[in-house]
N, C-alpha and C positions, 0 to 999 in steps of 0.2 A: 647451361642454355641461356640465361642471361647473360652472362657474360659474354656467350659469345655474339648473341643479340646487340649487344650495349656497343660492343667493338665493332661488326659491319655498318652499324648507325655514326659510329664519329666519323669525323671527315679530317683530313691532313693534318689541318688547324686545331684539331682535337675537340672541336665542339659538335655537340648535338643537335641536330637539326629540331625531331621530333621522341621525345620520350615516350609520351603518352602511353603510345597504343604498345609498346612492349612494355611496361607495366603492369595495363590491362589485363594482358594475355599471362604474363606470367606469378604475380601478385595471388591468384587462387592456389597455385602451388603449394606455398605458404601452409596449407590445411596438416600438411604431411607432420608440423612438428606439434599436434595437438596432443598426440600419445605420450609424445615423448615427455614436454613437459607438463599432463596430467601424469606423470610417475618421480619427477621429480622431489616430491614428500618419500616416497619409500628409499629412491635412492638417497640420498642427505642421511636419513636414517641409517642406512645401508654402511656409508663409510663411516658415517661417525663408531658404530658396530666396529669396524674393519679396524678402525684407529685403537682400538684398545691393545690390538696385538703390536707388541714391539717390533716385531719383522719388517711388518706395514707401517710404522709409525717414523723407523728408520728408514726407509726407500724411498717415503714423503717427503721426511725433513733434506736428504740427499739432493732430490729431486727442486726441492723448491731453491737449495743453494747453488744449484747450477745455472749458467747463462740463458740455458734456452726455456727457463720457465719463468723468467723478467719477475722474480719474485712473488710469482701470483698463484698460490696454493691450488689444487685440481679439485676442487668444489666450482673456483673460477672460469676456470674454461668449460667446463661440463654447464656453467649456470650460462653462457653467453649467448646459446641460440635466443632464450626467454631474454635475455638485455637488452640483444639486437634488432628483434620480433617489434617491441612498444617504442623503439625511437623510426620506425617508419613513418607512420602519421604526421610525427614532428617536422621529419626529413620530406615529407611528400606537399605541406603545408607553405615550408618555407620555400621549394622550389615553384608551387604555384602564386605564391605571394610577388615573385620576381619577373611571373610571365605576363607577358602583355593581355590585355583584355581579347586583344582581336586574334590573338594566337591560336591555332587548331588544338593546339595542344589543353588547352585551358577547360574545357567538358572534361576531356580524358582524366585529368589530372583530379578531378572534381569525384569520377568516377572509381579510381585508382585511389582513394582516401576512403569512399565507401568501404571499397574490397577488405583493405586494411582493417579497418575499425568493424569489420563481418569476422573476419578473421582472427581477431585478437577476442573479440566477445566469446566466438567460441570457444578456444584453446582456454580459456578462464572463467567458464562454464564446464568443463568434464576437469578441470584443474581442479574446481572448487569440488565438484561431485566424486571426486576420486579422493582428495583429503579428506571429505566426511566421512565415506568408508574406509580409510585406513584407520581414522580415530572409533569410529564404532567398533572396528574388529579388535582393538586392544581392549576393548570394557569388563572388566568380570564382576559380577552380580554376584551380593554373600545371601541374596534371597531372590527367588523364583518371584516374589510381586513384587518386585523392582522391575523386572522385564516388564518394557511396550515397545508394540508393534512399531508406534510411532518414530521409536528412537532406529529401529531397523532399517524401515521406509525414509528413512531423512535421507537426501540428494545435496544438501547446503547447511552448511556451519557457519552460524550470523559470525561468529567471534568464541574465543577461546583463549584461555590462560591462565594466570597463578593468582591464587588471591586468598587471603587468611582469614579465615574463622575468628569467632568471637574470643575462643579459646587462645589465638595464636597460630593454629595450626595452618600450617598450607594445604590449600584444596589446587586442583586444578577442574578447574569449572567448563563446561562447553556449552553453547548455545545453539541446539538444532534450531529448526524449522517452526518444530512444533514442540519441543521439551527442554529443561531446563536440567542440566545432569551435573553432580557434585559429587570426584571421584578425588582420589587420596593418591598419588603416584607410587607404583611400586617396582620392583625389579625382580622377574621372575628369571635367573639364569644370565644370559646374553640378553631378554628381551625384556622392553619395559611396555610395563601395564598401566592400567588407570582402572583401582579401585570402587566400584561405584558408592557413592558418601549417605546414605538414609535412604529416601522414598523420592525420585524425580518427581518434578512437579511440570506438570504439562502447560502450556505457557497459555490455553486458552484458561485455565483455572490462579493463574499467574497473578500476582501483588507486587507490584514493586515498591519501596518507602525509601526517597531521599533523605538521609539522614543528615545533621548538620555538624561540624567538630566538637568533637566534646560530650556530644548526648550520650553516647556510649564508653564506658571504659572497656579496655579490649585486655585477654591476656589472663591466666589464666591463676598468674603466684599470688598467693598467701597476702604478702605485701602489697602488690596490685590492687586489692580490694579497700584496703583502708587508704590508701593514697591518691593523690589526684596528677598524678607526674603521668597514668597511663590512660588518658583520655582519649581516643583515637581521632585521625582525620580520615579525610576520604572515604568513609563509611555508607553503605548502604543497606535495606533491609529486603529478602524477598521471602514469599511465606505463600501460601494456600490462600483462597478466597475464604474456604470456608475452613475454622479453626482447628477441626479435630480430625481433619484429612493428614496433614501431618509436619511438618516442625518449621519453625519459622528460623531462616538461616541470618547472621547478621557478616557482612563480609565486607571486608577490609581490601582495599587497590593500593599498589606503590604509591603513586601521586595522584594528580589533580584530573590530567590528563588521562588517563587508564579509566579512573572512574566515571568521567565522563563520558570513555566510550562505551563502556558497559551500558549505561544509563541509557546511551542511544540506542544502541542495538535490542535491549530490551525492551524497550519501548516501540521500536520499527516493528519489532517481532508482535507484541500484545496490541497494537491498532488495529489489524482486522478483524478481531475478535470483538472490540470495545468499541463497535461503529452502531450507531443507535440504530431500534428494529425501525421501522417500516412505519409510519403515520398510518391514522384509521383512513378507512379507505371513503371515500366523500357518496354520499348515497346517489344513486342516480335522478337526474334530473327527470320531472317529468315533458311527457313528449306535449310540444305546442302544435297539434295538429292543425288548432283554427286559426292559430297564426300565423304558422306556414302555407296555409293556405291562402290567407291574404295576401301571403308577401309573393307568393309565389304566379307570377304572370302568366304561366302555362294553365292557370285554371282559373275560368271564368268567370267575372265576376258579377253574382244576380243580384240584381235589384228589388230591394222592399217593393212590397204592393201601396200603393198610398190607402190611407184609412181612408174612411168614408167623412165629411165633413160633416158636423155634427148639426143635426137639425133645432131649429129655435122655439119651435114647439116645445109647450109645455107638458111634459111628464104624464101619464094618466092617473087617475088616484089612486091610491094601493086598495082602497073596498071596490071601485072597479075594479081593478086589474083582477082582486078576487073572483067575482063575480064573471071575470069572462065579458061583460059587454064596453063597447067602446063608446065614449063620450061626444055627444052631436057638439054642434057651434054653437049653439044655444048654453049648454052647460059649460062649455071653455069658455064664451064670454063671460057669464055671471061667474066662474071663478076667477078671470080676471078682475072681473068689478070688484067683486070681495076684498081681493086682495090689495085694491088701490086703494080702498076706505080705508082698513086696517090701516096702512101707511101712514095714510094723512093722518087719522085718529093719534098713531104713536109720535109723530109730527108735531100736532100741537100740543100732545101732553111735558114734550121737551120743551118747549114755548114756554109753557105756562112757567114749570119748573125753575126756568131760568129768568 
């Protein structure tokens, strides 16, 4: 359908007028190869399985020396929708990089790189969640409290891979969501399994300790122990929060690079666990009722009564005021008089003094 969309849109000249809008229209299509390559881990599996048999291994090699297979083994072709799926984006980017700004085409195209990068998120999301459940369904447990729920319910696998023990041995390690699992690779028949390696440690209870070259000797001989030739690099330690939950693992990466991804991934994974609680909550303020009331214009604002001004009248005497009777002019004179003598009296006694 694109196709034949693409070809009533060229013209003599063999150019394109307008892309866009069949893009648009057919760019959701796209969703169809979601299954296919969410299966893509069982199949791989699948042939490598098939490859053991000489019958099959002969019809390959046949196969791959003939002209019409341009020397490209059939994992290749079978991998090409997923190749060709992640260079759209690039492919749709560079064509709008070359179209003129005022082009109709130019939204379109803008919109048609959404589609894309909708489309590709998906297909590697049920990609990711369908490899978690193929690595879970290989797991065999040699104890009933090894099983969690958590590791069932896991949808994403941070990372995965081979890494040696302190001993030497190789683990293959995987990194759910929420657990931390260390299995021993095995082969049970045609199919291969993944041992599980002591007690999972759930990654909200998770430690991880960067370790430096050297601090640990790794390895398990006799010799090794009294010699310093087997000091390891690329070392890291992860263990339980708390000690006697159960065994602190020291694990060993090929290089520089590997341990570093670990490091990250384990670390992505333990951050939302290790995000500080909650500050004390701040007490409530109290309510500024007569403040509000001030500030607020809708309510009117009353006026003080004026005091009364204060009269210059002298005071009654406290044995009157006892007694109940009020003081004529005659008695408020002569206690003014009194009091203007006394004055002058203490007057000239400063006088003299000085």
């Amino acid at each position: 359908d694109f196709l034949s969309s693409l070809g009533e849109a060229t013209k003599p000249d063999g150019t394109v007028e307008q892309i866009g809008p069949i893009l648009v229209k057919w760019l959701p299509r796209l969703h169809a190869y979601k299954g296919y390559c969410s299966n893509q881990l069982a199949a791989k599996a699948l042939l490598d399985q098939k490859k053991q048999d000489r019958r099959v291994q002969d019809f390959l090699q046949r196969c791959l020396e003939s002209p019409f297979s341009r020397k490209l083994e059939l994992w290749s072709f079978l991998d090409i929708p997923r190749s060709r799926l992640v260079k759209y984006p690039l492919l749709l980017k560079e064509i709008l990089r070359h179209t003129p700004k005022e082009h109709p085409d130019g939204q379109l195209l803008e919109q048609a790189i959404s589609i894309i990068q909708g489309v590709l998120s998906d297909i590697n999301l049920k990609k990711g969640e369908s490899e978690c459940q193929y690595y879970i369904d290989k797991l065999e447990y040699l104890d009933e409290k090894q099983k969690d729920p958590r590791i069932e319910g896991s949808k994403a696998l941070l990372c995965h891979g081979e890494l040696r023990n302190k001993n030497g041995h190789k683990l293959y390690v995987f990194l759910f969501q929420e657990m931390l699992v260390l299995t021993r690779p095995v082969t049970r028949g045609e199919r291969q399994a993944f041992q599980v390696y002591r007690q999972p440690i759930p990654v909200q209870e998770l430690l991880l300790e960067d370790l430096q070259d050297g601090d640990v000797r790794m390895g398990g001989s006799f010799r090794g122990a009294f010699g310093n030739s087997d000091k390891a690099k690329n070392i890291f330690r992860v263990r339980f929060q708390e000690a006697g939950a159960g065994q602190a693992h020291t694990l060993q990466a090929n290089d520089v690079f590997h341990k570093q991804q670990w490091l990250n991934c384990i670390r992505s994974a333990v951050a939302p666990f290790r995000r500080a609680p909650p500050g004390p909550e701040l007490p409530e303020l109290p309510e500024l009722r007569e403040e509000a009331e001030e500030n607020d214009p809708s309510v009117p604002k009353l006026r003080a009564p004026k005091r009364p001004a204060r009269s210059s009248a002298v005071e009654p005497d406290e044995s009157a005021a006892q007694s109940g009777s009020v003081p004529d002019s005659k008695t408020l004179r002569a206690h003014r008089t009194s009091g203007g003598h006394r004055k002058s009296r203490e007057k000239q006694r400063k006088e003299t003094l000085v």
